[in-house]
PDB file of N, H, CA, C and O in Angstrom:
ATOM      1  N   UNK A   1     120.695  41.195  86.481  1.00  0.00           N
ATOM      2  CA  UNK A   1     119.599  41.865  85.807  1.00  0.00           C
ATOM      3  C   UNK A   1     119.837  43.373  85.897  1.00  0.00           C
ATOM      4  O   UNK A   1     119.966  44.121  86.866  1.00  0.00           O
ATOM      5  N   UNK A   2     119.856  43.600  84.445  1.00  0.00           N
ATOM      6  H   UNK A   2     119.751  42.992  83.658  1.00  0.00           H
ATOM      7  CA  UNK A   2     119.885  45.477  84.242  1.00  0.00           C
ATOM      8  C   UNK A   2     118.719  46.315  85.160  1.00  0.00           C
ATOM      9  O   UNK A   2     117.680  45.761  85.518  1.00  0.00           O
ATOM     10  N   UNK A   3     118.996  47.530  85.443  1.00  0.00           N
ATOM     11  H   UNK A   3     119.840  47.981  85.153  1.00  0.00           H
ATOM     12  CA  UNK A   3     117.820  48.186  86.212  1.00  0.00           C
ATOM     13  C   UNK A   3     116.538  48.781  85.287  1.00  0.00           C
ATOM     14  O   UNK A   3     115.495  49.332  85.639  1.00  0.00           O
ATOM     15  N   UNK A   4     117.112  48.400  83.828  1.00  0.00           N
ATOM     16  H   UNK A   4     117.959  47.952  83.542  1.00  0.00           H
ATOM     17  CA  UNK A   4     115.968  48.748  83.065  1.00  0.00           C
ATOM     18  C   UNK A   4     115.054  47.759  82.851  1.00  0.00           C
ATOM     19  O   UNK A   4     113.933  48.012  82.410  1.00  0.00           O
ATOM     20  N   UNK A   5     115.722  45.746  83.342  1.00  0.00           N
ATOM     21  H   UNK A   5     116.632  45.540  83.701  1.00  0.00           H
ATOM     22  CA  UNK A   5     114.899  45.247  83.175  1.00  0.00           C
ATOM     23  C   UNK A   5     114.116  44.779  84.322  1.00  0.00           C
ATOM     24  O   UNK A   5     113.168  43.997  84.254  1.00  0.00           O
ATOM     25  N   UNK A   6     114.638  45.377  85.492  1.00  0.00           N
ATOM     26  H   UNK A   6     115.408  46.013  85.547  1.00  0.00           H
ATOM     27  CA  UNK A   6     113.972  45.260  86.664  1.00  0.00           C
ATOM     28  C   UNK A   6     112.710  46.407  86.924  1.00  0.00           C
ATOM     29  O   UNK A   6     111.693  46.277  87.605  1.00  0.00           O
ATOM     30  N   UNK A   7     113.182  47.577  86.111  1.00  0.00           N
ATOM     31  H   UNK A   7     114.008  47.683  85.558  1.00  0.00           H
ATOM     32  CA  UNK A   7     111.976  48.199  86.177  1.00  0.00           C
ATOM     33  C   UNK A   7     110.421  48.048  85.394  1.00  0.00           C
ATOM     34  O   UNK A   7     109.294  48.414  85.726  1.00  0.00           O
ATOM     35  N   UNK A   8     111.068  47.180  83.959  1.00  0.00           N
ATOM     36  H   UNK A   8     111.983  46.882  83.690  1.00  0.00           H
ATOM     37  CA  UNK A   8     110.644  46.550  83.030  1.00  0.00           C
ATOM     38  C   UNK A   8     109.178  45.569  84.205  1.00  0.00           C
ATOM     39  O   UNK A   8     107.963  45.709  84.345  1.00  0.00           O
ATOM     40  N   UNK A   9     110.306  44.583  84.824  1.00  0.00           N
ATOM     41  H   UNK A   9     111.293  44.469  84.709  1.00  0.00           H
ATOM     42  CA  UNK A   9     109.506  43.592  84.994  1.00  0.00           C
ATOM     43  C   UNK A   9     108.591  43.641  86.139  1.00  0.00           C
ATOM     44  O   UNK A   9     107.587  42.929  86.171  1.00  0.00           O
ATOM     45  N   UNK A  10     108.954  44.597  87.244  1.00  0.00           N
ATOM     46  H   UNK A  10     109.770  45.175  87.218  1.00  0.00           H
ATOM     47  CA  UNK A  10     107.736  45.484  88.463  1.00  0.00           C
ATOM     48  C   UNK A  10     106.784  46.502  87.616  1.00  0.00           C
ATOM     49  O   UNK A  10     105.902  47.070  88.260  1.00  0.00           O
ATOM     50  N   UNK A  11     106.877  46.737  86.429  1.00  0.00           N
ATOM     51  H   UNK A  11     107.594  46.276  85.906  1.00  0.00           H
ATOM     52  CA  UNK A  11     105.620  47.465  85.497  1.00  0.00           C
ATOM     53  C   UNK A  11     104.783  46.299  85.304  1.00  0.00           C
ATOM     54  O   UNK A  11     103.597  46.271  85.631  1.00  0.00           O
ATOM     55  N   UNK A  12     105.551  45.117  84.650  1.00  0.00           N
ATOM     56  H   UNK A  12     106.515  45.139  84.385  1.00  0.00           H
ATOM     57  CA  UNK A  12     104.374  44.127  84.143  1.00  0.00           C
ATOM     58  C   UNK A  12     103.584  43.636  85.378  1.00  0.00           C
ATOM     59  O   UNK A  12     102.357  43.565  85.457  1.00  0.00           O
ATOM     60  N   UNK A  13     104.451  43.322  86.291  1.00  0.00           N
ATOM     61  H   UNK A  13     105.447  43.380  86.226  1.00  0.00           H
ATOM     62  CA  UNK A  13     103.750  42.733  87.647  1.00  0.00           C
ATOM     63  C   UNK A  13     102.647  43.583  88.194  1.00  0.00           C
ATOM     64  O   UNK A  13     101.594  43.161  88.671  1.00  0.00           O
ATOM     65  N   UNK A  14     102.980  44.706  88.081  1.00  0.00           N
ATOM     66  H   UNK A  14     103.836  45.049  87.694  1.00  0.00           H
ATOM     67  CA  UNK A  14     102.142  45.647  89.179  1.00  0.00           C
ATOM     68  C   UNK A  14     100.563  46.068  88.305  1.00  0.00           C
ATOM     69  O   UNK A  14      99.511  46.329  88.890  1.00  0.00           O
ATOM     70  N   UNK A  15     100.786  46.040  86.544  1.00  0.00           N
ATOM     71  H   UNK A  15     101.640  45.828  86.069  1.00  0.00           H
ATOM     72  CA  UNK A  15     100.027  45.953  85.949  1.00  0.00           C
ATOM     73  C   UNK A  15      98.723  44.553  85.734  1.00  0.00           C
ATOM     74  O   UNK A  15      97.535  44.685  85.440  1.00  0.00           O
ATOM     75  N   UNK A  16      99.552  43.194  86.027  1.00  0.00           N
ATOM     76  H   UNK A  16     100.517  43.086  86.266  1.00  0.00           H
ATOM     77  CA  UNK A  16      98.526  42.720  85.939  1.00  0.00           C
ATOM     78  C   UNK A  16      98.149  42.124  87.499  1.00  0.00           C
ATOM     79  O   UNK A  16      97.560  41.065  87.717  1.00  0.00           O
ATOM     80  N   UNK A  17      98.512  42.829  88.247  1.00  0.00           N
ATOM     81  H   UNK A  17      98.990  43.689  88.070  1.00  0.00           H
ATOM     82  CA  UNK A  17      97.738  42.855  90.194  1.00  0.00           C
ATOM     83  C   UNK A  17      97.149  43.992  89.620  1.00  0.00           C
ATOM     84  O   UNK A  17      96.127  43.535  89.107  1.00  0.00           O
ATOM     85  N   UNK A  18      97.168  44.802  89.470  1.00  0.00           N
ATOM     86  H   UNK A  18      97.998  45.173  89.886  1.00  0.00           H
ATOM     87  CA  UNK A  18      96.276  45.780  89.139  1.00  0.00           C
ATOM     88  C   UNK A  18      94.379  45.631  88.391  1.00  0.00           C
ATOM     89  O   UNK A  18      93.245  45.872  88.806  1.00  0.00           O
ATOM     90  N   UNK A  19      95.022  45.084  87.087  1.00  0.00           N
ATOM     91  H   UNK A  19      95.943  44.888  86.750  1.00  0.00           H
ATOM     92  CA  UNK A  19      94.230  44.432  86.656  1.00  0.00           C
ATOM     93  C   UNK A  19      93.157  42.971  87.129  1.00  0.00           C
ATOM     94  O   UNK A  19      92.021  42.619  86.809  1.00  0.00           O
ATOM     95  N   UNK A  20      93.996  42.535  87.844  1.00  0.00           N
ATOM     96  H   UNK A  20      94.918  42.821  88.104  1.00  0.00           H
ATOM     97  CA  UNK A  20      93.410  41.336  88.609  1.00  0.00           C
ATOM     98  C   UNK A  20      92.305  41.762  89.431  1.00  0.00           C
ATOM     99  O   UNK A  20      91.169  41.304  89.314  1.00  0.00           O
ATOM    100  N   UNK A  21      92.664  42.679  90.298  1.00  0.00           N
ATOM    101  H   UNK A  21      93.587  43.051  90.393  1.00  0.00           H
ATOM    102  CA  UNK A  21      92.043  44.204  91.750  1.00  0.00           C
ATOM    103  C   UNK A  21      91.000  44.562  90.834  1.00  0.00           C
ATOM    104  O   UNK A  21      89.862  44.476  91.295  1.00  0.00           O
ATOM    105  N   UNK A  22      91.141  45.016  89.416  1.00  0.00           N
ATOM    106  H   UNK A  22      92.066  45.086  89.041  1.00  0.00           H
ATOM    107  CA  UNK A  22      90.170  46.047  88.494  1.00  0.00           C
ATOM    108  C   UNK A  22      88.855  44.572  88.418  1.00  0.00           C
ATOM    109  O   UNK A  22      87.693  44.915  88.634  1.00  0.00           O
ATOM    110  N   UNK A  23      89.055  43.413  88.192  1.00  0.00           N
ATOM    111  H   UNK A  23      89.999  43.135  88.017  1.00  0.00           H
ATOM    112  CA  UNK A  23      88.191  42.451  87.787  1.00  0.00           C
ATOM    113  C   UNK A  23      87.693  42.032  89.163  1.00  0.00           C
ATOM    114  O   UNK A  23      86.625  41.460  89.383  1.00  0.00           O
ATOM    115  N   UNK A  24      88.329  42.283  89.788  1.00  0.00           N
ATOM    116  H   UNK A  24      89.197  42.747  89.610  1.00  0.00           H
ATOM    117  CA  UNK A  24      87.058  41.811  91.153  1.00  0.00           C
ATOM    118  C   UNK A  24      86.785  42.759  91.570  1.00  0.00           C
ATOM    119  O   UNK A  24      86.043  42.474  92.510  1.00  0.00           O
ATOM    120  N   UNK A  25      86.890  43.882  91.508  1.00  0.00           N
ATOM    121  H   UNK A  25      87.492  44.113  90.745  1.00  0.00           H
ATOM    122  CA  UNK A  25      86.398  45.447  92.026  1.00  0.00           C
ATOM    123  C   UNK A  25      85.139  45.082  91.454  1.00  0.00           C
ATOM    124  O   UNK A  25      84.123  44.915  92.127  1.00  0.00           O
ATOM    125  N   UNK A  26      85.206  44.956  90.203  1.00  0.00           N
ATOM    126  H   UNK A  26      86.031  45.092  89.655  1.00  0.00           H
ATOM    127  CA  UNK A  26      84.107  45.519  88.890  1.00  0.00           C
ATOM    128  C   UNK A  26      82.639  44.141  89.161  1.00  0.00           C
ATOM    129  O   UNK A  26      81.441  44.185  88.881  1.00  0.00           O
ATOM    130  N   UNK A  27      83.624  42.902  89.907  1.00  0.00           N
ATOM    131  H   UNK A  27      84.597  42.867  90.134  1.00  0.00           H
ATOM    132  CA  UNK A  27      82.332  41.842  89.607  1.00  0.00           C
ATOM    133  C   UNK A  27      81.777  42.021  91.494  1.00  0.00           C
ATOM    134  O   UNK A  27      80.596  41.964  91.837  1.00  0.00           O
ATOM    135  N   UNK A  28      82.797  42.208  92.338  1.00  0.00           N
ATOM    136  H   UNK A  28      83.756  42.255  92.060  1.00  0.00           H
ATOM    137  CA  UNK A  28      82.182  42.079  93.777  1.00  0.00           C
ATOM    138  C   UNK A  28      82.724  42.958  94.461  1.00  0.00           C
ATOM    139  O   UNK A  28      82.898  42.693  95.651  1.00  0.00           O
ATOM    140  N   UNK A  29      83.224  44.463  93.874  1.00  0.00           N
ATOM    141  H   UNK A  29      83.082  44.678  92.908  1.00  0.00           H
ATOM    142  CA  UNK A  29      83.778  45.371  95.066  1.00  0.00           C
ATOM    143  C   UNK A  29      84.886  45.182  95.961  1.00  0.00           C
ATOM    144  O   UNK A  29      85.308  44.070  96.278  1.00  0.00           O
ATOM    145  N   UNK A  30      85.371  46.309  96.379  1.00  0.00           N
ATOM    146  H   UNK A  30      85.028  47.212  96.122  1.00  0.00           H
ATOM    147  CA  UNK A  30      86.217  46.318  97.329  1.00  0.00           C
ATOM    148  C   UNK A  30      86.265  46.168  98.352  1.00  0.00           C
ATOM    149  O   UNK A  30      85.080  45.980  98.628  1.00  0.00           O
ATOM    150  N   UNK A  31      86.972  46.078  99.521  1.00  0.00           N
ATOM    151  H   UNK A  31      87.934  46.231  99.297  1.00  0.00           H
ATOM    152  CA  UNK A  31      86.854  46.667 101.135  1.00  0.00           C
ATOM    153  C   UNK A  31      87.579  48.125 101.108  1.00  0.00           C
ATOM    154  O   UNK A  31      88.408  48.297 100.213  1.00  0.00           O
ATOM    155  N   UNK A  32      87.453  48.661 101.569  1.00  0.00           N
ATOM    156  H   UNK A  32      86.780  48.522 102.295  1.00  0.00           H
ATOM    157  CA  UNK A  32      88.166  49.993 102.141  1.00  0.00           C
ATOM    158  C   UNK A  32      89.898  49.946 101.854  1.00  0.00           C
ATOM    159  O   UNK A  32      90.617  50.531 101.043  1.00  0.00           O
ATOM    160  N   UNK A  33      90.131  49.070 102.811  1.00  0.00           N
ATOM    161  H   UNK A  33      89.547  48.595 103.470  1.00  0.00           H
ATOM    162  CA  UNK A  33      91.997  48.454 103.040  1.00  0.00           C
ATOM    163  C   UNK A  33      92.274  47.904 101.518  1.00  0.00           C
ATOM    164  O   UNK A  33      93.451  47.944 101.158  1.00  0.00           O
ATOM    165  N   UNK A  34      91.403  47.444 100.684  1.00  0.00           N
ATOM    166  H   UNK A  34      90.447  47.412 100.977  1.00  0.00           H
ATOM    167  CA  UNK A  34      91.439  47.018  99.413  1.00  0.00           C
ATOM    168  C   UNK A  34      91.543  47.824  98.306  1.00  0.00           C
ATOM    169  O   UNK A  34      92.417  47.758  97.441  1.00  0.00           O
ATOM    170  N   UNK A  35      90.608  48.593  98.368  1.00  0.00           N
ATOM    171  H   UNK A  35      89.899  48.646  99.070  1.00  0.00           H
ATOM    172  CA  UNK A  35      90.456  50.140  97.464  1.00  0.00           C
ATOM    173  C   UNK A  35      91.758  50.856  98.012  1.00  0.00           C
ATOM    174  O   UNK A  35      92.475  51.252  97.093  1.00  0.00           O
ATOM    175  N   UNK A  36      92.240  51.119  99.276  1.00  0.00           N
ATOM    176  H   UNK A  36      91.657  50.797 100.023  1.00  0.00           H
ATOM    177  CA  UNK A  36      93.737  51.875  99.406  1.00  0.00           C
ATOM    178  C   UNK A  36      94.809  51.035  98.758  1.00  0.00           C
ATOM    179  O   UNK A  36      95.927  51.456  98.463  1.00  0.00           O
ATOM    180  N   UNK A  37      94.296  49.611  98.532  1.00  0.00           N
ATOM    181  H   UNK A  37      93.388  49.268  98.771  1.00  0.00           H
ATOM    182  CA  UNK A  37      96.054  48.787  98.197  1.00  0.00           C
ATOM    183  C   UNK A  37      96.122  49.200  96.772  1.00  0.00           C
ATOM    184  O   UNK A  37      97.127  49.607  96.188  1.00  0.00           O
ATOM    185  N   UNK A  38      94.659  49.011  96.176  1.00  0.00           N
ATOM    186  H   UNK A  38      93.843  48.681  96.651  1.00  0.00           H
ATOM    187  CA  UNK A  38      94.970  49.604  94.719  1.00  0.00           C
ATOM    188  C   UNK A  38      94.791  50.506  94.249  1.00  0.00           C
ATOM    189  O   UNK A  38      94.423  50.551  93.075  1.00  0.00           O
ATOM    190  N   UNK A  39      95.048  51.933  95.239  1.00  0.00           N
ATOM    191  H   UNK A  39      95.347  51.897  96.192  1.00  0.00           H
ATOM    192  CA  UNK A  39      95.458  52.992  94.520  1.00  0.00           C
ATOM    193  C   UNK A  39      96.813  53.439  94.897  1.00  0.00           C
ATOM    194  O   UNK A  39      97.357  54.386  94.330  1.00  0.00           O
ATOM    195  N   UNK A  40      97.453  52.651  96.008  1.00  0.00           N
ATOM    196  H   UNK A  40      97.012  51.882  96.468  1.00  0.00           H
ATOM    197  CA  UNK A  40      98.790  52.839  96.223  1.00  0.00           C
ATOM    198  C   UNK A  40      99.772  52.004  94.359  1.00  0.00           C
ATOM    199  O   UNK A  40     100.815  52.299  93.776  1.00  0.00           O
ATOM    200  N   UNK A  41      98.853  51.127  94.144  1.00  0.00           N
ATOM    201  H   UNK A  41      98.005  50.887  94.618  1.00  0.00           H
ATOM    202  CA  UNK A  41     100.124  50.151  93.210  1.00  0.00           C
ATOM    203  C   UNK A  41      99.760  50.879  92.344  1.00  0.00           C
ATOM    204  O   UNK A  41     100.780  51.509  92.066  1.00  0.00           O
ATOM    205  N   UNK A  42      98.582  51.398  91.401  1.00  0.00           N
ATOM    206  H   UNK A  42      97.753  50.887  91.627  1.00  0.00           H
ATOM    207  CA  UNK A  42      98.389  52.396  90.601  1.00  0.00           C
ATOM    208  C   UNK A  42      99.580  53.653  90.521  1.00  0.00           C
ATOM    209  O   UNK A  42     100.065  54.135  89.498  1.00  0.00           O
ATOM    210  N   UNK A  43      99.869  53.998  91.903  1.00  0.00           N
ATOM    211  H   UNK A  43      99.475  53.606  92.735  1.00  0.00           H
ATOM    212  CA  UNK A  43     100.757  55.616  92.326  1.00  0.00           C
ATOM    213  C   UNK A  43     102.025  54.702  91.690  1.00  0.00           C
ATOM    214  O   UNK A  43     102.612  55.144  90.703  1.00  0.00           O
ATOM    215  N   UNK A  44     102.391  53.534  92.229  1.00  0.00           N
ATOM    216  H   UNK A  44     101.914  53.175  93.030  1.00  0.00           H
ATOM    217  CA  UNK A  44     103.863  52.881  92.116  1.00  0.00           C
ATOM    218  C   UNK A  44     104.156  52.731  90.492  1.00  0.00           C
ATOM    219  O   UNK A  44     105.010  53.337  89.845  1.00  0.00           O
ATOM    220  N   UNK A  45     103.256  51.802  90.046  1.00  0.00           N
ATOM    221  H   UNK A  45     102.563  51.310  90.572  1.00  0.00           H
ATOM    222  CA  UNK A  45     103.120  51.637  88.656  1.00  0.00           C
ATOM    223  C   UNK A  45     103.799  52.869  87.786  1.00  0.00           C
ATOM    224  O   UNK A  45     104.827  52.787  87.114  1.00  0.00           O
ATOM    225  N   UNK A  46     102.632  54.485  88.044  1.00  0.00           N
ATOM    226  H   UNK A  46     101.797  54.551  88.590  1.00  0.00           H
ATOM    227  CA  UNK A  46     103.231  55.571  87.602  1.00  0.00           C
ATOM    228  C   UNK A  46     104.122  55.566  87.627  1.00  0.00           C
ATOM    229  O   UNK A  46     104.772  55.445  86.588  1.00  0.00           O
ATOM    230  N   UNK A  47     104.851  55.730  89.151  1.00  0.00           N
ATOM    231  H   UNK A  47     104.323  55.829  89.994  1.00  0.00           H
ATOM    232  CA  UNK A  47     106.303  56.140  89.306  1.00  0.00           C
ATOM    233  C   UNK A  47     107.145  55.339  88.105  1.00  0.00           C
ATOM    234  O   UNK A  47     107.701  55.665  87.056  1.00  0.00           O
ATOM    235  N   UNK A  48     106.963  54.331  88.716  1.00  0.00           N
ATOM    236  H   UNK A  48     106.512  54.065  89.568  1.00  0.00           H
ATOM    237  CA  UNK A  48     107.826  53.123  87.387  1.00  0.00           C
ATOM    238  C   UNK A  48     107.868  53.540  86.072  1.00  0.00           C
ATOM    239  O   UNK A  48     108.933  53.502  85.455  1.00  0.00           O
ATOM    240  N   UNK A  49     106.833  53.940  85.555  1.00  0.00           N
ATOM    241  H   UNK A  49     105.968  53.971  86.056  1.00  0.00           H
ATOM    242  CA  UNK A  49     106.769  54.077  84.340  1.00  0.00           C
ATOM    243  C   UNK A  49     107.227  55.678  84.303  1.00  0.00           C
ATOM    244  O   UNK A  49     107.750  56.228  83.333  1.00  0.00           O
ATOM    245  N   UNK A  50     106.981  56.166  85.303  1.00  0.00           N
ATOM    246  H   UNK A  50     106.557  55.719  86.091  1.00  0.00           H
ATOM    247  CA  UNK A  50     108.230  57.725  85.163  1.00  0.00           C
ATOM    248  C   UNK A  50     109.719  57.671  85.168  1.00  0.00           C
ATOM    249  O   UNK A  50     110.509  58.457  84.645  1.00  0.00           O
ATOM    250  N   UNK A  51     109.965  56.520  85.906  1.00  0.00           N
ATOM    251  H   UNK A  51     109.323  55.881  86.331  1.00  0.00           H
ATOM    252  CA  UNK A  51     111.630  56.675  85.779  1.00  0.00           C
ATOM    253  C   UNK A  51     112.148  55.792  84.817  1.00  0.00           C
ATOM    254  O   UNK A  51     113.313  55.744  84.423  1.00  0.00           O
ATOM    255  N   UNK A  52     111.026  54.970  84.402  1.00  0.00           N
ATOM    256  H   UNK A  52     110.079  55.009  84.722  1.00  0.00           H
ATOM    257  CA  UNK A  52     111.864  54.033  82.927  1.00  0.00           C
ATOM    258  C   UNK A  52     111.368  55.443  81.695  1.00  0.00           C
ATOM    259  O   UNK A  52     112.129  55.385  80.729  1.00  0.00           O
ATOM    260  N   UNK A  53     110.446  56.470  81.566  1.00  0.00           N
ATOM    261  H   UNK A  53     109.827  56.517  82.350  1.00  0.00           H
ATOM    262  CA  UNK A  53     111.006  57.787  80.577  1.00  0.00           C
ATOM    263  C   UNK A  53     111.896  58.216  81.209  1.00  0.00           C
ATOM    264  O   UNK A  53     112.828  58.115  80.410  1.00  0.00           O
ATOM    265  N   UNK A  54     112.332  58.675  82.182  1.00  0.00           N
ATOM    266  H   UNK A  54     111.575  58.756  82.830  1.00  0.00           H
ATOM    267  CA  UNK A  54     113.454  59.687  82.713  1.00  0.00           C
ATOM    268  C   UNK A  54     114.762  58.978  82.674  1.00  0.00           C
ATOM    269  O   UNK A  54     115.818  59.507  83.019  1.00  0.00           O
ATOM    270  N   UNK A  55     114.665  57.945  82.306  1.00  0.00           N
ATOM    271  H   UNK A  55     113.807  57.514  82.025  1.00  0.00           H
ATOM    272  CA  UNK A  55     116.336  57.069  81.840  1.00  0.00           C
ATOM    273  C   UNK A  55     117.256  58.340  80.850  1.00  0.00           C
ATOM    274  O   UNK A  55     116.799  58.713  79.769  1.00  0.00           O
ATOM    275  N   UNK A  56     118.358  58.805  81.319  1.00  0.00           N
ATOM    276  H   UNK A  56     118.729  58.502  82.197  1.00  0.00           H
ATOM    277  CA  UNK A  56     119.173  59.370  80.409  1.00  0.00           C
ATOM    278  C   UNK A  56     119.401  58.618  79.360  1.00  0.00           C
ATOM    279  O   UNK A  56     119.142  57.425  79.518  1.00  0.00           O
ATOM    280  N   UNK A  57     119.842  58.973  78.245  1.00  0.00           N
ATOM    281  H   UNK A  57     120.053  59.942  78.117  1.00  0.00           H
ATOM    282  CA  UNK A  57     120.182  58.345  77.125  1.00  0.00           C
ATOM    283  C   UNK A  57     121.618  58.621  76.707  1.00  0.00           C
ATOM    284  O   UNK A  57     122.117  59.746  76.735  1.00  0.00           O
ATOM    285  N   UNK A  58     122.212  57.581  76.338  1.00  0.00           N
ATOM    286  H   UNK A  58     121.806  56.667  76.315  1.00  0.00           H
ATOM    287  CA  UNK A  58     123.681  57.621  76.777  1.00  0.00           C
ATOM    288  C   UNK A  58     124.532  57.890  74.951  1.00  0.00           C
ATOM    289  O   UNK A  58     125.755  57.979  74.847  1.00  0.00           O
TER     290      UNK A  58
END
């Protein structure tokens, strides 16, 4: 597996844990340790999606 499709496929993942976190935030809240896990994968997500733009183009 290319590193573009590995970065590819930790965007989709981290997007829908994300989303999963956003739907039980929204119906029953967080814990503390809960609210930090999903703003760490939020930070990761970014990153990801910063270094799949910052790919040189060949």
């Amino acid at each position: 597996m290319a590193y573009d499709e590995v970065l590819e496929r930790r965007s989709e993942m981290l997007k829908r844990r994300i989303g999963e976190m956003i739907a039980k935030e929204n119906q029953y809240g967080l814990g503390k340790q809960e609210g930090l896990f999903l703003r760490r994968m939020i930070k990761e997500w970014h990153q990801t999606a910063h270094e799949m733009n910052a790919k040189p183009e060949v």
